[in-house]
C-alpha positions as CSV (number, residue, x, y, z in Angstrom):
1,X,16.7,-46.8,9.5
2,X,14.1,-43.9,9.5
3,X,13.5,-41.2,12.3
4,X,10.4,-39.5,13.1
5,X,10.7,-36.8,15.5
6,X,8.0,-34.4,16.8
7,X,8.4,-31.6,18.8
8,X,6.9,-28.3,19.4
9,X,8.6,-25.0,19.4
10,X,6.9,-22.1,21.4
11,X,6.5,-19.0,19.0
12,X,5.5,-15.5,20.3
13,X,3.0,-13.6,18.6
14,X,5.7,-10.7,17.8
15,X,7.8,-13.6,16.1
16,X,5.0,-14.1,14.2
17,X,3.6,-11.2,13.1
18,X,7.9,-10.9,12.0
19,X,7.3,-13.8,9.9
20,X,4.3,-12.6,8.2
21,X,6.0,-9.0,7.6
22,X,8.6,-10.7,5.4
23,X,6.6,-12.5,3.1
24,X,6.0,-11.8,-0.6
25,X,2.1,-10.7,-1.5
26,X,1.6,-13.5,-3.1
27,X,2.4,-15.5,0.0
28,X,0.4,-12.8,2.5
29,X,-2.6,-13.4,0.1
30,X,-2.4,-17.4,1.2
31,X,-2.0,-16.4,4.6
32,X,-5.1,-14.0,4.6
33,X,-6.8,-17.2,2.6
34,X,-6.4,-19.4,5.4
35,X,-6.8,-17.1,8.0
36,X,-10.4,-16.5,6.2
37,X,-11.0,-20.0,6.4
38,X,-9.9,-20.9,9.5
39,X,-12.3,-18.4,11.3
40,X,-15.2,-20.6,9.5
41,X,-17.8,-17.8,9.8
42,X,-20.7,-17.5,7.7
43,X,-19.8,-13.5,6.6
44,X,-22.2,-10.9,5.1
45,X,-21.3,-8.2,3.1
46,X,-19.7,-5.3,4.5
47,X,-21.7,-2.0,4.3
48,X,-20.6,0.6,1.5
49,X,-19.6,2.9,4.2
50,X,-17.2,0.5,6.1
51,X,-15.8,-0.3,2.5
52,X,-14.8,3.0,1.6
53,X,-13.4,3.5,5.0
54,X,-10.6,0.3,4.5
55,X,-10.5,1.9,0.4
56,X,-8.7,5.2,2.0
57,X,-6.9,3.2,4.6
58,X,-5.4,0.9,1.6
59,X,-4.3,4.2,-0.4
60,X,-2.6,6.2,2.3
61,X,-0.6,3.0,3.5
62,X,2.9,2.0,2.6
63,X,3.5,-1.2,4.6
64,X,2.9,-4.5,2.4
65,X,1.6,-6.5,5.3
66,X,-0.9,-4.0,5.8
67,X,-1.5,-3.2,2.2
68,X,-2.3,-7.3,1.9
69,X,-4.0,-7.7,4.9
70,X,-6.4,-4.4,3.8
71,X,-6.9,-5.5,0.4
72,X,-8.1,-9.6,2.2
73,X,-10.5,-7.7,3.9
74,X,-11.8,-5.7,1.4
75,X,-12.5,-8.4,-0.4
76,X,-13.9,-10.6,2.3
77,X,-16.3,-7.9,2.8
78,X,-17.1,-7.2,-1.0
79,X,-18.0,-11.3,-1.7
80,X,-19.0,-12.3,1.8
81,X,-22.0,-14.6,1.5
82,X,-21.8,-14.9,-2.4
C-alpha cells in the first residue's frame, strides 16, 4: 500500500538565510539562478558606476554567501536585457 502525505512546515527567514549560508557555490549559484528567475523582471543593464561599486564590494568580502550573491548580481546587471 502507498502513502502520500503533505504537510507544510513553517520556516523563518533566519532559518533560511541559515540554509543558504551553508551551501556550496555551486549550489548558491542555483539559488541566485532561481531567485533571478522567479522575480520574472524584464532587467536592463546596470550602469558602469553601480558595477564597479558591487566589483569593490566582491573584493573586500570574505563571506561565501555574500561573495555568490555579489558575483549573481554582477552578472545579472552585466547581461540584463541581452
Amino acid at each position: 500500500m502507498r502513502v502520500l502525505a503533505e504537510y507544510c512546515v513553517a520556516v523563518s527567514v533566519e532559518e533560511i538565510k541559515r540554509g543558504i549560508e551553508s551551501l556550496s557555490a555551486a549550489e548558491l549559484g542555483d539559488v541566485a539562478a532561481f531567485l533571478s528567475d522567479l522575480r520574472g523582471e524584464v532587467a536592463e543593464p546596470m550602469a558602469p558606476e553601480e558595477l564597479g561599486k558591487l566589483a569593490h564590494r566582491l573584493a573586500g568580502n570574505k563571506s561565501p554567501s555574500e561573495t555568490a550573491r555579489l558575483s549573481a548580481q554582477i552578472v545579472d546587471g552585466f547581461y540584463a536585457g541581452s
